[in-house]
Structures are given as C-alpha cells and as structure tokens.
Backbone bond lengths (Angstrom), bond angles and torsions (degrees), N, CA, C in turn:
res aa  C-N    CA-C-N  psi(-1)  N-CA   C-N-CA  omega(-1)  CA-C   N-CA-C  phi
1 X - - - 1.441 - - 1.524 109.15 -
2 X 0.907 119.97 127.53 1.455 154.40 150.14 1.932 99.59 4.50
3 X 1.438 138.46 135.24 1.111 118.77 159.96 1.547 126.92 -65.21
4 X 1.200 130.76 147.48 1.293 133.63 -166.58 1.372 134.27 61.59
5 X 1.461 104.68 10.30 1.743 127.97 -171.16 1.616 99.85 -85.27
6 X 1.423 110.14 136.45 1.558 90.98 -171.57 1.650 101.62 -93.91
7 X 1.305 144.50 165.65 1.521 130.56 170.92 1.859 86.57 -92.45
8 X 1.586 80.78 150.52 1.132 91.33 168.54 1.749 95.05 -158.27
9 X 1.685 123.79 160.24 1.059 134.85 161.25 1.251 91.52 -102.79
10 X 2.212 83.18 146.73 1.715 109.57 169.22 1.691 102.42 -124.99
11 X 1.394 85.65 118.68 1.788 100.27 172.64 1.440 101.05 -116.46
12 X 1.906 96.34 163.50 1.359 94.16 174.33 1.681 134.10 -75.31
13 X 1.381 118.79 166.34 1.486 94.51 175.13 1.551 131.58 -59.40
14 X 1.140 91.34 147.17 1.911 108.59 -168.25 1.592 87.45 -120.38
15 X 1.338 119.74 160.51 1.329 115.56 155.76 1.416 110.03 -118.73
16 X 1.486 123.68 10.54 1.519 138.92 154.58 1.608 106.36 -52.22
17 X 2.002 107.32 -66.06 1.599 95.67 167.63 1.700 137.72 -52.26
18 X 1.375 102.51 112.74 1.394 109.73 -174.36 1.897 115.70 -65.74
19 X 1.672 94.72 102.69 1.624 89.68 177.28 1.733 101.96 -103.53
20 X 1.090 124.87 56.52 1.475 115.17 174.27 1.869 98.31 -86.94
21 X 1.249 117.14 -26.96 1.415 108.44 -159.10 1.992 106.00 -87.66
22 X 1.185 96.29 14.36 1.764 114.57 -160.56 1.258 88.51 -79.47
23 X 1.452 124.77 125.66 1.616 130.21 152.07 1.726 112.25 -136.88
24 X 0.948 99.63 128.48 1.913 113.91 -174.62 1.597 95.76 -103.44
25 X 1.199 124.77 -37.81 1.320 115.67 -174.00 1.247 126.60 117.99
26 X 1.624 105.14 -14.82 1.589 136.85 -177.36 1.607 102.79 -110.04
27 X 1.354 120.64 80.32 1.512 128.72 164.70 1.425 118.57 -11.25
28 X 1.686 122.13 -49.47 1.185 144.02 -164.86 1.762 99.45 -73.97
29 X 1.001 101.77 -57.90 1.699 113.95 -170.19 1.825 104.35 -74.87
30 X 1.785 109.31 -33.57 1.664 84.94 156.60 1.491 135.82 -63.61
31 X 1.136 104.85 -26.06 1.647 114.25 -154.41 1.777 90.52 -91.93
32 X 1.310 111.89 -25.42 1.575 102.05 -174.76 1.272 104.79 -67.49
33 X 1.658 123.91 -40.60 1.732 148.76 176.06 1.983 88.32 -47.34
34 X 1.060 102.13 -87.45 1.429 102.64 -161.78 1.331 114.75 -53.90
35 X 1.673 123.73 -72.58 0.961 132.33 -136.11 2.030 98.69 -95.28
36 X 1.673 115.28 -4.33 1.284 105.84 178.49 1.718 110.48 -140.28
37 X 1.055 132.06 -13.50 1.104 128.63 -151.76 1.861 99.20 -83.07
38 X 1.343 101.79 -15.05 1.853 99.81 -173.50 1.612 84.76 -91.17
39 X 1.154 153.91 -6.44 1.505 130.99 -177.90 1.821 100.11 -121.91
40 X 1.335 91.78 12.77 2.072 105.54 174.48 1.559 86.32 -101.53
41 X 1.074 141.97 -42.67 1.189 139.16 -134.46 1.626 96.91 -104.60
42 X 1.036 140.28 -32.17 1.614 170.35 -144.96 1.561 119.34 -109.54
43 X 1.598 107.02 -50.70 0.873 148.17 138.63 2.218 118.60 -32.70
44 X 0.982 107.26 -48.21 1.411 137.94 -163.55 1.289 94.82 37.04
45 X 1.411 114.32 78.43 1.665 129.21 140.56 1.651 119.61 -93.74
46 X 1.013 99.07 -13.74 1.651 108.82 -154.71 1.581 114.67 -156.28
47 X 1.427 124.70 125.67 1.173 118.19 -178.18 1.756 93.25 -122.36
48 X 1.405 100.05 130.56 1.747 121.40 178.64 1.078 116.24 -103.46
49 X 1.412 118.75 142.91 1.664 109.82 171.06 1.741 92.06 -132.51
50 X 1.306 108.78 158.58 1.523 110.53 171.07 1.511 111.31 -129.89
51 X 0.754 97.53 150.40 1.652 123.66 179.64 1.345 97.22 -63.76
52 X 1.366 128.82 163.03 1.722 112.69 170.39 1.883 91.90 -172.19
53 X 1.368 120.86 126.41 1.389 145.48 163.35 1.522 84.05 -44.15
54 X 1.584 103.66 125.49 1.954 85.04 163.38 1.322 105.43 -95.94
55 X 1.656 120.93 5.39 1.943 103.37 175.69 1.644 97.08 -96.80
56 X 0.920 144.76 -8.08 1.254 138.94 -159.84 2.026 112.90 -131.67
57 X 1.312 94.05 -12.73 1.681 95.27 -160.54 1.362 142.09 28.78
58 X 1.656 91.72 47.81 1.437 103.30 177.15 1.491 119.94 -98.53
59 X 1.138 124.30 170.62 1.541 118.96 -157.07 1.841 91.10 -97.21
60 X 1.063 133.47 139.12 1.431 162.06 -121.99 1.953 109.02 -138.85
61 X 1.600 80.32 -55.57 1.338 102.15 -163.46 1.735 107.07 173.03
62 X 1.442 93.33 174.95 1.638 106.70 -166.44 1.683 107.63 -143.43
63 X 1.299 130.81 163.10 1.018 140.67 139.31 1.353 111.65 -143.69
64 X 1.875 112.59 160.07 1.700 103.18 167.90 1.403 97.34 -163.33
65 X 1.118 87.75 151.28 2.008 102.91 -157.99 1.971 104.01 -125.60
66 X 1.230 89.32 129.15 1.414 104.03 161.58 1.493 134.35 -107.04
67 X 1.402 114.55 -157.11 1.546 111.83 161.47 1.519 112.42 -109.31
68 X 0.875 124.31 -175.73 1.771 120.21 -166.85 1.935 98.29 176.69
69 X 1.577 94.88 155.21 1.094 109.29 -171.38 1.765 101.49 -152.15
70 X 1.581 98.72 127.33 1.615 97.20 176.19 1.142 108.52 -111.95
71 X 1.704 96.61 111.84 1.363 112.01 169.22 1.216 117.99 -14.78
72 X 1.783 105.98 179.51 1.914 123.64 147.39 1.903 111.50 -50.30
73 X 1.112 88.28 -75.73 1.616 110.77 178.11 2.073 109.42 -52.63
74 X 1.488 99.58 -35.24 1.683 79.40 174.35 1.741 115.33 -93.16
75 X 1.211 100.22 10.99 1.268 96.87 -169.95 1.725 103.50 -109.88
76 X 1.263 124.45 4.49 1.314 132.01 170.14 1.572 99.06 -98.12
77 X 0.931 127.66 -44.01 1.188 135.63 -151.47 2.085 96.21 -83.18
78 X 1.301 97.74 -26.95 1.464 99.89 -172.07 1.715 94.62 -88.95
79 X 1.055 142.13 -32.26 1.460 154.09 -167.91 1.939 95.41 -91.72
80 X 1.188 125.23 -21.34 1.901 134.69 -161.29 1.647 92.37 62.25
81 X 1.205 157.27 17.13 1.399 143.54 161.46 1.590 108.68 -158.90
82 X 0.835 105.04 171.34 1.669 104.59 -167.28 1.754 107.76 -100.86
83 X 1.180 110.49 105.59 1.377 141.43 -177.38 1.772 117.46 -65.07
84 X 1.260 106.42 -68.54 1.408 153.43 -166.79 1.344 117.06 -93.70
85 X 1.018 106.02 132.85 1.406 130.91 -178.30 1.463 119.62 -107.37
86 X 0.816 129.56 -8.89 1.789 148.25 158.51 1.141 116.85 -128.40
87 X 1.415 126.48 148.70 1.335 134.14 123.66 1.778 130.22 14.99
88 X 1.387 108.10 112.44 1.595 89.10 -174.64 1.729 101.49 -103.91
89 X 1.154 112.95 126.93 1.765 113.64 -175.64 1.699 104.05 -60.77
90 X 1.310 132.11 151.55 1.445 134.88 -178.73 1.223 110.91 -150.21
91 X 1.541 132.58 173.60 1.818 144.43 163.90 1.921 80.98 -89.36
92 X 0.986 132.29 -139.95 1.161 154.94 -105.29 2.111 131.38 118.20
93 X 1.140 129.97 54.14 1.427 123.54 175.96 1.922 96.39 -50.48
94 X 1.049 106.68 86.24 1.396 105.24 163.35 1.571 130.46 -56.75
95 X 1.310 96.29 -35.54 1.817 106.26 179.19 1.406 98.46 -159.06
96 X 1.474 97.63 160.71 1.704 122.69 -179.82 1.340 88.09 -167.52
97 X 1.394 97.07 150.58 1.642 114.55 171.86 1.148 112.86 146.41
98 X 1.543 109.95 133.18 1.549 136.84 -152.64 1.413 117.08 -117.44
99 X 1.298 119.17 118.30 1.317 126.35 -171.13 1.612 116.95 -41.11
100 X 1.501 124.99 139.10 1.250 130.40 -136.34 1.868 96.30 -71.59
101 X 1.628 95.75 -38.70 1.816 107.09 166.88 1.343 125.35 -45.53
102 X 1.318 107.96 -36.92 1.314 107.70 -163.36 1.792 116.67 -118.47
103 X 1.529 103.13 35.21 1.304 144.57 -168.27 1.617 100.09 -72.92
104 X 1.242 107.85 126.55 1.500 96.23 166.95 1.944 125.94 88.89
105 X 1.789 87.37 -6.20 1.566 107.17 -170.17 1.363 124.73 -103.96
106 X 1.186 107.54 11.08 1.135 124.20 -179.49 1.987 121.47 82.74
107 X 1.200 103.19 7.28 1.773 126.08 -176.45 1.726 98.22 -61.42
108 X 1.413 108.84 -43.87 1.788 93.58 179.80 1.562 133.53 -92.96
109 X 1.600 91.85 -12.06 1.602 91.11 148.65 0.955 134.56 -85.60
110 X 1.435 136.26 -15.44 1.631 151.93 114.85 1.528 101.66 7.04
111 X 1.235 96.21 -70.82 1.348 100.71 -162.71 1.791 124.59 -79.72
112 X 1.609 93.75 -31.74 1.812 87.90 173.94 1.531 99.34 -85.12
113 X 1.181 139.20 9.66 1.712 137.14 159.91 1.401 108.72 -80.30
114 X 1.165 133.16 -34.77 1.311 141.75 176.08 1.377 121.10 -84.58
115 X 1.392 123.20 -33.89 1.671 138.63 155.15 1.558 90.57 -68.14
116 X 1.324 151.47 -66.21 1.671 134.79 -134.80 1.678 87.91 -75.55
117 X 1.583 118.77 -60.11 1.145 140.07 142.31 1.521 113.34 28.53
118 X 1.406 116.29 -88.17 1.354 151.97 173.90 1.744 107.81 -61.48
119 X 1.542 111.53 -31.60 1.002 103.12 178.33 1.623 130.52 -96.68
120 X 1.476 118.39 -8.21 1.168 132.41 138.79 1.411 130.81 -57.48
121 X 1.750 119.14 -31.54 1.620 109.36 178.30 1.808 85.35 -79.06
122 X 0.981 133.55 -23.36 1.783 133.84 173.27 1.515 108.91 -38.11
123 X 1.468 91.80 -72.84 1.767 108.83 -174.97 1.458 114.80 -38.10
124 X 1.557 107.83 -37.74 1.732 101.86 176.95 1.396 118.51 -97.45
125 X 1.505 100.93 28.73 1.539 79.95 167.77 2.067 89.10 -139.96
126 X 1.396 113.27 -19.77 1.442 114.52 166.41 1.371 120.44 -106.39
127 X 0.931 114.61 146.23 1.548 104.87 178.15 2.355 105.31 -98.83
128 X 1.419 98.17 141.55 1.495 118.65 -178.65 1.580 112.73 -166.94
129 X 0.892 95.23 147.06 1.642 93.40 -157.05 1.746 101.24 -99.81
130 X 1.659 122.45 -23.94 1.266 135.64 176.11 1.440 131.77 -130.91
131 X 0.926 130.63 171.21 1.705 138.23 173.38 1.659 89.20 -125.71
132 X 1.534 95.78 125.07 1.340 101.27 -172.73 1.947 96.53 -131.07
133 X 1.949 111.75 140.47 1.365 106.23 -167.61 1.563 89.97 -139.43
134 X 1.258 104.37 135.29 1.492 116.43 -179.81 1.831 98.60 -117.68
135 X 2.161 88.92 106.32 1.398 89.25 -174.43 1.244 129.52 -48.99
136 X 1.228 116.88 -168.37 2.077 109.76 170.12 1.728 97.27 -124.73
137 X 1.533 106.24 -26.54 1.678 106.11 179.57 1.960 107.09 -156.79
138 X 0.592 93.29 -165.90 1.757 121.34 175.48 1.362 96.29 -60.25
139 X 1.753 122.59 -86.73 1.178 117.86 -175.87 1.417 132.85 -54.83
140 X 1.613 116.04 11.47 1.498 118.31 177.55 1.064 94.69 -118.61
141 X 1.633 140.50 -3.63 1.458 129.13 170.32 1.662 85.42 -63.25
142 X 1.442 102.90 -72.58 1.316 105.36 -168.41 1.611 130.86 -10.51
143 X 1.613 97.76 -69.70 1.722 110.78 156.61 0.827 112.75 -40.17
144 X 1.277 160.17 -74.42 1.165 158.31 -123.22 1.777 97.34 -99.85
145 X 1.089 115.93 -42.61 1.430 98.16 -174.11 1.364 122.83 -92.16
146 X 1.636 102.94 -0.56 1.815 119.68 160.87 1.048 78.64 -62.87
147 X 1.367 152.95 -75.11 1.322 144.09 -118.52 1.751 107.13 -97.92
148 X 1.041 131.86 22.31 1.407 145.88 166.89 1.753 98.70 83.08
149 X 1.311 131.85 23.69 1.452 114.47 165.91 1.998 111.34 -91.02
150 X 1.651 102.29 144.85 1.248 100.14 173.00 1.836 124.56 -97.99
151 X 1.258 99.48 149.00 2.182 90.12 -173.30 1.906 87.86 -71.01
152 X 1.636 77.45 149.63 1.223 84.87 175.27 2.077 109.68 -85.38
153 X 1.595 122.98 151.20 0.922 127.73 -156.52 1.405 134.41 -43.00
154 X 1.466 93.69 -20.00 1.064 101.70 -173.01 1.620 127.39 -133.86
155 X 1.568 106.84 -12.81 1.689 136.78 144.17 0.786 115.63 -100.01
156 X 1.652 125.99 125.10 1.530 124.65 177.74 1.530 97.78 -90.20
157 X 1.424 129.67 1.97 1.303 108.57 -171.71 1.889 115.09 -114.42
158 X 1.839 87.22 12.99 1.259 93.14 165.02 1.814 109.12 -124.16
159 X 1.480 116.42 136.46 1.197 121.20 -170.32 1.746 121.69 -132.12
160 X 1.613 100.82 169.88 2.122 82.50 -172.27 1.280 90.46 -150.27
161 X 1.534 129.57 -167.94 1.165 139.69 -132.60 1.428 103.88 159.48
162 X 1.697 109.77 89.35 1.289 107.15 -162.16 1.684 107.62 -70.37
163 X 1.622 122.45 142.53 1.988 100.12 165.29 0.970 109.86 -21.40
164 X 1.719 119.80 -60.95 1.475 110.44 -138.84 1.298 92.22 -70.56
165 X 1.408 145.91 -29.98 1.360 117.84 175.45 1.136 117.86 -93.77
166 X 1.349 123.12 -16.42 1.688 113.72 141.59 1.612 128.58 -18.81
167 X 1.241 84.27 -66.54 1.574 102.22 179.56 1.701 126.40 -70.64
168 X 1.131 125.32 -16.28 1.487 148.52 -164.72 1.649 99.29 -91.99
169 X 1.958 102.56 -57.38 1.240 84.78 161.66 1.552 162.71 -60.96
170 X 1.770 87.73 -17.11 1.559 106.33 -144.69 1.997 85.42 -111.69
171 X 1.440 101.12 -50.17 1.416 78.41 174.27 1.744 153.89 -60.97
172 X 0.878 61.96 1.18 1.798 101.11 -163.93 1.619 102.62 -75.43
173 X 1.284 98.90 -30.01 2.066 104.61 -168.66 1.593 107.28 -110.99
C-alpha cells in the first residue's frame, strides 16, 4: 500500500455498523449514509459497501451502486449527437464519499478499486456497456477522471467508463 494510504476493509452494508459518527462534509451524502441507505439496501435499489477502520469500526467511507439506463436523449448528449437508436444498459456509482478525517488518505480510491472491481466480475455474468457517475462537485470530476472516466459531452459533471475499458484495465492485473 501506497505511503500514507490508510488500510481499511470494505464490507457490505450492515445496519449493525454504526455510521452515525460519519461526516464527508456534503450534508446530502451524510443523510443518504444514515438516514436511507439501510431501507435502499432492503428495498434492493441499491447495494452499499462501507469502508470500515478495522481497529475502531468506524465508517471511513461509502459507496453504492445501482442499475441505470441511458436514455435516447442521454445517450446523444453523452456521444454530443445522436448515435444510437436505443437505450444504452449501465451500473450507476450513485455515491462515494469519505469521511472528512480520513480525507486525503487514500479511502476513496480504496473504494472506486473495489466498486470498478465488483463491476467487472458483474460484466460476465450481466451484460452493460458503461459505468456511469453523476458528479456531486468539481472536485469529484477531478477524481473520477484521474481515475480514467470521461465527462460526458455535454455535462462535465456527469461521467462513464466504458466495460471495455473497465475490463482492459482490470483484467489485465
């Protein structure tokens, strides 16, 4: 591991792990952690995993992934002209975000390695043609496009990651 990277294990959501003490800094992205992600998860809209301190078992960070589908209209708009004639099938990274402490430590690349990860043993058993991320700000375009995703053409704050380069990367290691 990386210098200054903190280890951390990512399990799936439990609602045993106590995330009340979780703050990212983004109001929206706490309250989704606490106050929704155990009746998203229950629900099966949404599958969460959390980050977790293994001396302390505190919540670190989060991600949670759905299914997704780009429209007529999002799928021109992601190409700048209209390509396609259907629907392109996708995952969705709905949320990521890393406790405000543990900022800077390497916890959210942890975590989109373990989401991209998950989403390649996916690809061979579902078929989706992208990983699609609808930023939350500026500094998560950023992330995300360190991390090989492109803005889509016409929102920079929505971005994708075709399988095939999903897969190019990941199989490979």
């Amino acid at each position: 591991m990386a210098e200054g990277m903190r280890p951390v294990e990512i399990v799936s959501f439990s609602r045993a792990i106590d995330r009340s003490g979780f703050s990212c800094g983004k109001p929206d992205l706490d309250a989704w952690l606490k106050q929704h992600a155990g009746h998203q998860e229950r629900s099966n809209n949404t599958r969460t995993f959390l980050a977790v301190d293994p001396q302390s078992d505190g919540v670190l960070g989060y991600y949670a992934t759905t299914t997704y589908r780009l429209e007529l209209g999002e799928v021109a708009r992601l190409h700048g002209s209209p390509r396609r004639r259907y629907p392109i099938p996708a995952v969705l990274l709905a949320r990521l975000a890393v406790d405000e402490r543990s900022a800077g430590r390497g916890v959210g690349r942890q975590l989109l390695v373990h989401a991209l990860r998950g989403f390649v043993t996916a690809s061979r058993q579902v078929g989706f043609e992208m990983v699609v991320v609808h930023a939350f700000d500026v500094d998560a375009v950023t992330f995300y496009t360190t991390h090989g995703f492109t803005p889509f053409a016409d929102n920079p704050m929505h971005l994708f990651l075709t399988t095939k380069e999903l897969r190019a990367t990941f199989d490979g290691l």
